[in-house]
Every structure is written in structure tokens, then in C-alpha cells.
LUMKOLKE-495369 format. One line per field, with one value per residue (C-alpha): x, y, z negated; residue in three letters. Coordinates in steps of 0.001 Angstrom, whole numbers, plus 500000, padded with zeros to 6 digits. Last residue first. Example, Ala and Ser with C-alpha at 12.3 -4.5 7.8 and 13.67 -1.06 7.14 Angstrom:
BEGIN
px = c(513670 / 512300)
py = c(498940 / 495500)
pz = c(492860 / 492200)
rest = c(SER / ALA)
//
This chain:
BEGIN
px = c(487756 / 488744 / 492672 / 492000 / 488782 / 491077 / 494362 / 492316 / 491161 / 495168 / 495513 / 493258 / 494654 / 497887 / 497079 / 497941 / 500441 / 499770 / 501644 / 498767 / 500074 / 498271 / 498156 / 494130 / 493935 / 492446 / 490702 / 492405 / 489572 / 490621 / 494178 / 497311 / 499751 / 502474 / 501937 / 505084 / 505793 / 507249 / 503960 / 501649 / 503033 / 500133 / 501072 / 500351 / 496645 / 496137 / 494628 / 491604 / 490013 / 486397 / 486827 / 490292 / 490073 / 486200 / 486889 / 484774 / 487087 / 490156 / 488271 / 486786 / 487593 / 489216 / 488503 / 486818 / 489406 / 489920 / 491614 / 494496 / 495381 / 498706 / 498873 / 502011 / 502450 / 503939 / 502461 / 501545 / 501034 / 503485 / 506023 / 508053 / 509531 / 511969 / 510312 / 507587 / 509387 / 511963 / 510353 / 508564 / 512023 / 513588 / 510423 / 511140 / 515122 / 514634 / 518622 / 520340 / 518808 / 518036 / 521883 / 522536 / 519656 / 521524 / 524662 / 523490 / 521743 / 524787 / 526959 / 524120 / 524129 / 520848 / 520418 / 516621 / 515495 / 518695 / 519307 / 522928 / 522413 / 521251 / 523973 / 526559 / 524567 / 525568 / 528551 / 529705 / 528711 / 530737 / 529318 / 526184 / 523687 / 521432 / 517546 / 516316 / 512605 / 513005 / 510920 / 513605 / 514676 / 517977 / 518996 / 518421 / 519628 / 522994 / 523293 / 522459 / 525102 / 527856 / 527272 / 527087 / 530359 / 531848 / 530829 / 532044 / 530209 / 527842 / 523942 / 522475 / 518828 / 517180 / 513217 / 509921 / 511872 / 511033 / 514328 / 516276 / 516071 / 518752 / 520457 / 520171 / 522180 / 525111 / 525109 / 525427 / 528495 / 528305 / 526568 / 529463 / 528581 / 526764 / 523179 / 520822 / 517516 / 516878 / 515218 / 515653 / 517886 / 520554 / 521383 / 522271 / 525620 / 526232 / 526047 / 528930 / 531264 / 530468 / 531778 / 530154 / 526133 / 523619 / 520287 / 517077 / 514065 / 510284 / 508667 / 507457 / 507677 / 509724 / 511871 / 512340 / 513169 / 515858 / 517462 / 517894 / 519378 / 522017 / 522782 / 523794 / 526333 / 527020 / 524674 / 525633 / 523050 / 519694 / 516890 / 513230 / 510711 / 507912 / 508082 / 509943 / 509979 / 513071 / 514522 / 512558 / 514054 / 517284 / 517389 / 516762 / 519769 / 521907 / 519851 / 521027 / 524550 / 524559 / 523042 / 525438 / 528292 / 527970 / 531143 / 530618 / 527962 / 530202 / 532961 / 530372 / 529407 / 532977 / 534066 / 531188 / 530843 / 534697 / 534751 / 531907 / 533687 / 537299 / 535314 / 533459 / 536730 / 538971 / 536703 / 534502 / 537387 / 538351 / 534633 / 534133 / 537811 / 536110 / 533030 / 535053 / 536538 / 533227 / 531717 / 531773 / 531447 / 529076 / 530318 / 533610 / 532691 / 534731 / 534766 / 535618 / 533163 / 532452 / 533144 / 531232 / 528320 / 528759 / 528289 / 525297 / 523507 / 524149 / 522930 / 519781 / 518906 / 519784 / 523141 / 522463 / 525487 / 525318 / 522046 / 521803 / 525983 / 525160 / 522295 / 524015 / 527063 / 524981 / 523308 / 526659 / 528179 / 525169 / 524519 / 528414 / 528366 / 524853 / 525924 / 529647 / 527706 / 525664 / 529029 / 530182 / 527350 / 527028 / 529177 / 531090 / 529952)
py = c(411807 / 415744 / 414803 / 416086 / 413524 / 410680 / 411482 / 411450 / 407585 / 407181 / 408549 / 406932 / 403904 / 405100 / 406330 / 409811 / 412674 / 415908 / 418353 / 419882 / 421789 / 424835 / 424989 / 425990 / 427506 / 426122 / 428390 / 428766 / 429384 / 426243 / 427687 / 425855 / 424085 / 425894 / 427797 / 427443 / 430371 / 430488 / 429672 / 427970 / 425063 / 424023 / 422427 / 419727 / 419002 / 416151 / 412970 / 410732 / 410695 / 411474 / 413904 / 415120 / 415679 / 417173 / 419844 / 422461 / 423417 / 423781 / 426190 / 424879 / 427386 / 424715 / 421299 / 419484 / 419370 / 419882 / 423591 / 421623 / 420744 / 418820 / 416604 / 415368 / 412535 / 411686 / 408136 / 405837 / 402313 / 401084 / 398192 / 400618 / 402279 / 404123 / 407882 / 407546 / 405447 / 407702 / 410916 / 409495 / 408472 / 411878 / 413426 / 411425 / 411842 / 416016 / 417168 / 413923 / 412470 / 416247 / 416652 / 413437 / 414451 / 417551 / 416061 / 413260 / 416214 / 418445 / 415339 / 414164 / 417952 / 417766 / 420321 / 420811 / 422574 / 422424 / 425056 / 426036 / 428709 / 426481 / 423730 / 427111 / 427453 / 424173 / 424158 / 426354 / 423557 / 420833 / 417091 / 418336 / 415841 / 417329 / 417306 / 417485 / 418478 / 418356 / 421492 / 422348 / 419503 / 419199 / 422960 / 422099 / 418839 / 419810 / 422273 / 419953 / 417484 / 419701 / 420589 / 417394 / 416424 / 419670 / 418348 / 415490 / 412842 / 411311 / 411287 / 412795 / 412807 / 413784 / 414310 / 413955 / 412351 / 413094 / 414950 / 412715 / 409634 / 407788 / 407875 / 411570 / 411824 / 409013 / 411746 / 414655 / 412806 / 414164 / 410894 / 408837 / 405635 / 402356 / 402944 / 401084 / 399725 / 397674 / 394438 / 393879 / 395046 / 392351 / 394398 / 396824 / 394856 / 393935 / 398406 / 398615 / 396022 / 397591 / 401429 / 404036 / 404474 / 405933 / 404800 / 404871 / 405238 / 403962 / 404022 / 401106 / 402997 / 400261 / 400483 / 403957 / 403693 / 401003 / 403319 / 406208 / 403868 / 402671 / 406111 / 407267 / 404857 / 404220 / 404280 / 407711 / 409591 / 408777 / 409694 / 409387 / 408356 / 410780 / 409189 / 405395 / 404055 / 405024 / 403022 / 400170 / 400120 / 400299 / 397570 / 395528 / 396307 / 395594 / 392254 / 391667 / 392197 / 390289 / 387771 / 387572 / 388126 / 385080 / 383829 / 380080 / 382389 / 385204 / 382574 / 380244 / 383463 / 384545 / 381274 / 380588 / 384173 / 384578 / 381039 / 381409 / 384673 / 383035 / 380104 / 382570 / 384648 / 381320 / 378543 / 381290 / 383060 / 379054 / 378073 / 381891 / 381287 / 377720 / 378854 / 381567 / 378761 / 377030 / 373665 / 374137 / 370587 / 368936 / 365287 / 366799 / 366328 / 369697 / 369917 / 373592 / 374714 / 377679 / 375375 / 372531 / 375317 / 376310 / 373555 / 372194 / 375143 / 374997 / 371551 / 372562 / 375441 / 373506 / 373465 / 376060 / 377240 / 381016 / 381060 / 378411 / 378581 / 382791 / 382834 / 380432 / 382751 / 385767 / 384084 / 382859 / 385755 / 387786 / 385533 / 385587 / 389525 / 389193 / 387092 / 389386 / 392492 / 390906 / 389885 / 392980 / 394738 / 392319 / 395094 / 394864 / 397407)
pz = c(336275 / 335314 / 334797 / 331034 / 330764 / 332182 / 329855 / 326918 / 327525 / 328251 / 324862 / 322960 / 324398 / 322930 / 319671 / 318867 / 319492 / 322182 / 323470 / 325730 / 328785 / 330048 / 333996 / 334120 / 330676 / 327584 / 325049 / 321488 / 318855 / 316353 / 316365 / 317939 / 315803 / 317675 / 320994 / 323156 / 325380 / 329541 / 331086 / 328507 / 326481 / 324434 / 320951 / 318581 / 319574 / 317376 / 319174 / 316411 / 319939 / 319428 / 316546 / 317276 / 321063 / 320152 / 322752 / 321075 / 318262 / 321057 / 322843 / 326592 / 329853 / 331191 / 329252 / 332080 / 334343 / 337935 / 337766 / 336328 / 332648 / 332466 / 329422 / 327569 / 325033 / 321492 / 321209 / 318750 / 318971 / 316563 / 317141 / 318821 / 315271 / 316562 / 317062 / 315121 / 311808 / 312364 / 311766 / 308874 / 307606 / 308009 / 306038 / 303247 / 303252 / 303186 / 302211 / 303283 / 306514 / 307175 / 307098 / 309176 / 311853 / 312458 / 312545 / 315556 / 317662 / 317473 / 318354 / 320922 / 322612 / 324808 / 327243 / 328974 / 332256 / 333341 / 336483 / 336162 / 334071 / 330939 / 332125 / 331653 / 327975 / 327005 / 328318 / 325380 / 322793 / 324227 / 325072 / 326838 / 328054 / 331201 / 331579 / 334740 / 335674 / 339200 / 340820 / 342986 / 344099 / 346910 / 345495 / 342088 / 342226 / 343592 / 340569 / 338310 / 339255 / 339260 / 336145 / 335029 / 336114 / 334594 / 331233 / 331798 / 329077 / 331680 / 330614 / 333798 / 333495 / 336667 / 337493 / 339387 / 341894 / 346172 / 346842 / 344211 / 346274 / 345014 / 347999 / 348605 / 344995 / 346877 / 349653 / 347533 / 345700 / 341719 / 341207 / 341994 / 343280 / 343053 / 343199 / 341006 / 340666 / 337428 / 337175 / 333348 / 330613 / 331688 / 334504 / 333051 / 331879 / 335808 / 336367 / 333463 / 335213 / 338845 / 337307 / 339631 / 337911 / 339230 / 338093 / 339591 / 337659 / 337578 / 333817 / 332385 / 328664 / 327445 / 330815 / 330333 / 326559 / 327914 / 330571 / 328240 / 325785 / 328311 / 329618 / 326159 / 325810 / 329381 / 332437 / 334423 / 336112 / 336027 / 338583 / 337577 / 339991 / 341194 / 344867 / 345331 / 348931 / 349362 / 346297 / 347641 / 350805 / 348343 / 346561 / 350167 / 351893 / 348446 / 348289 / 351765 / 351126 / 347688 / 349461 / 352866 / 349843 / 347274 / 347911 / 350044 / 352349 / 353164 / 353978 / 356165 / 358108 / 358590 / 359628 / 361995 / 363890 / 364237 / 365556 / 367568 / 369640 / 370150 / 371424 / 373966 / 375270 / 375274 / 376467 / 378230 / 380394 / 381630 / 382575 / 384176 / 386525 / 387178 / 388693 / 390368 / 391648 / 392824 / 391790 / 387951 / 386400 / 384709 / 383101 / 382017 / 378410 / 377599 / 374207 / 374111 / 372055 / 374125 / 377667 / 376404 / 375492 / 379094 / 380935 / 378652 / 379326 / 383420 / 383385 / 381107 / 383508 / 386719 / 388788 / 392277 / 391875 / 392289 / 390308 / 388085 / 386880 / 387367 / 384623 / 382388 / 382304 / 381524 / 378816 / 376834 / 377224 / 375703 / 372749 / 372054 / 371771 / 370006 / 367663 / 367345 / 366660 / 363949 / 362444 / 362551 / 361377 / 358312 / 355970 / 351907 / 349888)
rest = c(UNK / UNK / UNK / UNK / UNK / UNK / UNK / UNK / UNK / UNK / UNK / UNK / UNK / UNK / UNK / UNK / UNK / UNK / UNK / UNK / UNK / UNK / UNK / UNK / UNK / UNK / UNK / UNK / UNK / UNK / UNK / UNK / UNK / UNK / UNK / UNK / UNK / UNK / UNK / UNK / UNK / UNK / UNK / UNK / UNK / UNK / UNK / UNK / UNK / UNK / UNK / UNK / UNK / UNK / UNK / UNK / UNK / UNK / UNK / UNK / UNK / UNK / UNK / UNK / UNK / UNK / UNK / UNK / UNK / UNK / UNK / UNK / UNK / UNK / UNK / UNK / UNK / UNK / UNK / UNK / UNK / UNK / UNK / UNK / UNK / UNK / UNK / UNK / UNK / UNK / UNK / UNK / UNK / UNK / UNK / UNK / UNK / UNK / UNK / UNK / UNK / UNK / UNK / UNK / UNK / UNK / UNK / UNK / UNK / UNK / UNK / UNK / UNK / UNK / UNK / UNK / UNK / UNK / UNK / UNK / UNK / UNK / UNK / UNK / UNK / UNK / UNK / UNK / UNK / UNK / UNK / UNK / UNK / UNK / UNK / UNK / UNK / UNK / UNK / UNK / UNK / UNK / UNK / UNK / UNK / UNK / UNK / UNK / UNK / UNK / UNK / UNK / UNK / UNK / UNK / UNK / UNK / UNK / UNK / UNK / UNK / UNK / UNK / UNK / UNK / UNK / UNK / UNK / UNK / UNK / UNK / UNK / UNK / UNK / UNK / UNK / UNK / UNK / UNK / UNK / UNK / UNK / UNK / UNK / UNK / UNK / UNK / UNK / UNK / UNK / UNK / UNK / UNK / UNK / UNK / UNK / UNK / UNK / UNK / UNK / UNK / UNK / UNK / UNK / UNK / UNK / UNK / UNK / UNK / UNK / UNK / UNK / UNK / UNK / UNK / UNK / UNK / UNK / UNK / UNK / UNK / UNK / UNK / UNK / UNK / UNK / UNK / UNK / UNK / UNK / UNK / UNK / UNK / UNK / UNK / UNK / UNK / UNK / UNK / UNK / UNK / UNK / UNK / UNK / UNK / UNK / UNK / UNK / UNK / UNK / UNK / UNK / UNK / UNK / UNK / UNK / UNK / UNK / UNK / UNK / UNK / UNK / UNK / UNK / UNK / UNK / UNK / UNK / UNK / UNK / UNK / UNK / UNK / UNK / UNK / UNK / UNK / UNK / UNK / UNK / UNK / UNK / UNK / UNK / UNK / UNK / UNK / UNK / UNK / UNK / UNK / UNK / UNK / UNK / UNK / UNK / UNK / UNK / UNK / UNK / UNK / UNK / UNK / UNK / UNK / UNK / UNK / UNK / UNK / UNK / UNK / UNK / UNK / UNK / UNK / UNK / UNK / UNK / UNK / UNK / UNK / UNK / UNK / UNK / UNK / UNK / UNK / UNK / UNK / UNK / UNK / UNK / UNK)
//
């Protein structure tokens, strides 16, 4: 990413030789503020008007050190200004700069890694579910196509780079998705997220079926296999077609307002302690109660009689307003 430093350094170079030389034309030689100005901005520019002149030599020995020293100065400052300006870079720089203030501002974000096939439909289900995520992405040509999804922040790099992960703010993220097809890549990656995050959720694409378990070991809370994924769904497709097409109608369909969705039950909530029977999430909220992850065990299709637990987490599917009505009574407002 191309720098402003340099030129900064070089405005406040030429700012500085052009003060102290007014300060010793109205001091040593008595010439007033506007006098001594004008003498050296003819000397910088080297117009030389001759109508103020330097009365001493060393007068003359500054005039002579700030037509070379101070023109050499404005002329790096102008033409490399005017040349960042005529090819886009002063904004790109500064939009850069200002990308990523708000990356650091971000908390409980979502880091992705990698932004091609699969990373492309990860980044447009977050953006449909208004989700905030960084992505990481080293290929320029592929981070321009994101772009057209929407305003999407980004971090050019390598995502196996600790420093480009730090970047991203994966300390503070609620969790990492790295979709790139290296299997060793994403190892890597999981690993370093571990140790920077502990409690990132990160789920982790597998493209062989032995990495799968090494992901597993590696700290990846979840390993997707797209190819094991993609046959699965083709055999289904073929052996139960109805129930495929109810799946898909759920999963794609986005014009529908229902919701697969995930509760966390604290000690704050008013359903600890409650069964399932006496909740009244079906009757007042048309929600089914799916599951309840508790600890390290799923409980499927949950019985009327099953208590809630401070830490449970309801698998839930419904309507989304119902939903977010849910949400508020779980949360305990």
C-alpha cells in the first residue's frame, strides 16, 4: 500500500526551513515579518524579484542554501502531491487509513478468510443477515469484485500472517471463517486464532477428508467439507426429493421470513428454572424448540418436561419478528 509519510515529512521539512529563515531575516536583519516572507518565498521559488534583498553575507549564504535546499523541497512536495492526486492514490491512501479505524473499532465482528467461491457466498449471507465482518482476502482483482456486494471492510493480505490476523481485529471477533481451499492454510489459521482468541467460534472449510479431523485438533469448533456437503445433498436430492425441497425452500428461499436462530440463556432470563411446556414459546410465539445444546450434548426435539439451564442454548426456527420478540424475554428484558 502505497505511503503519505514521506510527503508529510517533506511539508513539515519545507515548513520548518521556511520558518527558521523568516525568523533570522526579522531578527538578525532587522527586515519586517512580511518583508522577510516575501524574501524567502522568492528565494524557494526561485523567482527572485530582487526588490528585498538580504543585507548581510550570511544573509546571502541562507538566500543561496534556500533556492537550492528549499526549491528542491517544494518540488518534491508539488509533483508528488499532484501525481498521487492525477492517479487516484492520496484517496485510495486515505480511504485505506480510514477502512481500518473502523475495523478497530469493530468488537463481536466476524473475521473471514479468503473471498473466493465459497468466500463470496459466505460474505453475501452475512451481508443479508447485516452482520459485521472483515474479510481477508490477498488477490486485489478478487477484493474489487467484493466490492460490488456492498460496503465491505477488507484487509489486503495473507491471512495466515499474524500481523495481517491482528489487523482484522480477530482478538476482539466473536468468530473466524476461513473459506480458502489449502488445507494447510487453514490450519495455520486456526491455530493462530486460537491462541490470539480463545473463545472465537471459528469454523474452518476442509477440502480433504483427513484434514478434517487435524482442523478438529487444531481448535475448529466446526469443519465444513463442501464436496462431502455437495454429495450428500445430491443423494438426498435423489433418494427423498420432497424433503430436499423443503430443506431448500428454508435454507434458500430469502423471500421468506423464517429463521433458524440461536438463544443463549443466562442467569438473567426468565426461562431458567422454566420446563419447556410452561414456556408458552410455541403458543405465544408460533417458535419450535428444535434443540438445546447443553455443555458438550445436543438434546433433540426436546421433551415437554425439559427445564432450562442457566448456559443452555435454544436451537430455535420461526418467524423473524417472533423471534427477535423471543430473543427479549430469553435476554431477561
Amino acid at each position: 500500500m502505497p505511503s503519505i509519510r514521506p510527503i508529510l515529512y517533506a511539508v513539515f521539512t519545507l515548513i520548518f526551513i521556511i520558518t527558521a529563515a523568516v525568523f533570522y531575516f526579522v531578527s538578525l536583519e532587522g527586515k519586517s515579518w512580511m518583508d522577510s516572507l516575501w524574501l524567502v518565498m522568492s528565494s524557494v521559488t526561485t523567482t527572485g524579484y530582487n526588490d528585498v534583498m538580504p543585507s548581510t553575507r550570511a544573509g546571502r549564504i541562507i538566500s543561496m542554501f534556500l533556492a537550492v535546499l528549499g526549491f528542491g523541497f517544494l518540488t518534491y512536495v508539488l509533483s508528488t502531491s499532484l501525481s498521487g492526486m492525477v492517479e487516484g492514490r492520496i484517496s485510495d491512501i486515505w480511504g485505506k487509513r480510514k477502512m481500518i479505524k473502523q475495523i478497530s473499532r469493530l468488537k463481536d465482528h466476524i473475521v473471514v478468510c479468503g473471498a473466493g467461491r465459497v468466500g463470496k457466498e459466505v460474505i453475501r449471507e452475512l451481508i443479508r443477515k447485516k452482520k459485521d465482518f472483515v474479510v481477508i482476502e490477498k488477490d486485489l482483482a478478487i477484493l474489487q469484485e467484493i466490492q460490488s456486494e456492498g460496503n465491505v471492510l477488507f484487509i489486503a493480505g495473507d491471512a495466515t500472517e499474524d500481523r495481517i490476523l491482528h489487523m482484522a481485529g480477530v482478538t476482539d471477533a466473536r468468530g473466524v471463517i476461513t473459506t480458502i481451499p489449502d488445507d494447510a492454510g487453514s490450519l495455520m489459521i486456526t491455530i493462530s486464532c486460537k491462541d490470539f482468541n480463545p473463545e472465537a467460534h471459528i469454523v474452518a472449510r476442509a477440502t480433504r477428508p483427513e484434514s478434517v479431523v487435524r482442523l478438529k485438533r487444531a481448535g475448529a469448533d466446526t469443519v465444513v467439507s463442501p464436496s462431502a456437503i455437495a454429495g450428500n445433498r445430491m443423494a438426498l436430492a435423489s433418494l427423498k426429493p420432497a424433503s430436499v425441497a423443503v430443506v431448500e425452500t428454508l435454507i434458500d428461499d430469502h423471500e421468506n421470513d423464517l429463521n433458524l436462530e440461536e438463544l443463549h440463556i443466562n442467569n438473567k432470563s426468565k426461562l431458567v428454572g422454566m420446563k419447556l411446556k410452561d414456556s408458552r414459546i410455541r403458543d405465544d410465539y408460533g417458535i419450535m424448540v428444535l434443540a438445546i445444546r447443553r455443555e458438550s450434548r445436543n438434546i433433540i426435539n426436546p421433551e415437554p418436561s425439559e427445564v432450562f439451564r442457566v448456559g443452555d442454548i435454544l436451537v430455535l426456527f420461526g418467524a423473524a419478528d417472533q423471534l427477535y420478540q423471543l430473543e427479549k424475554k430469553v435476554a431477561g428484558e
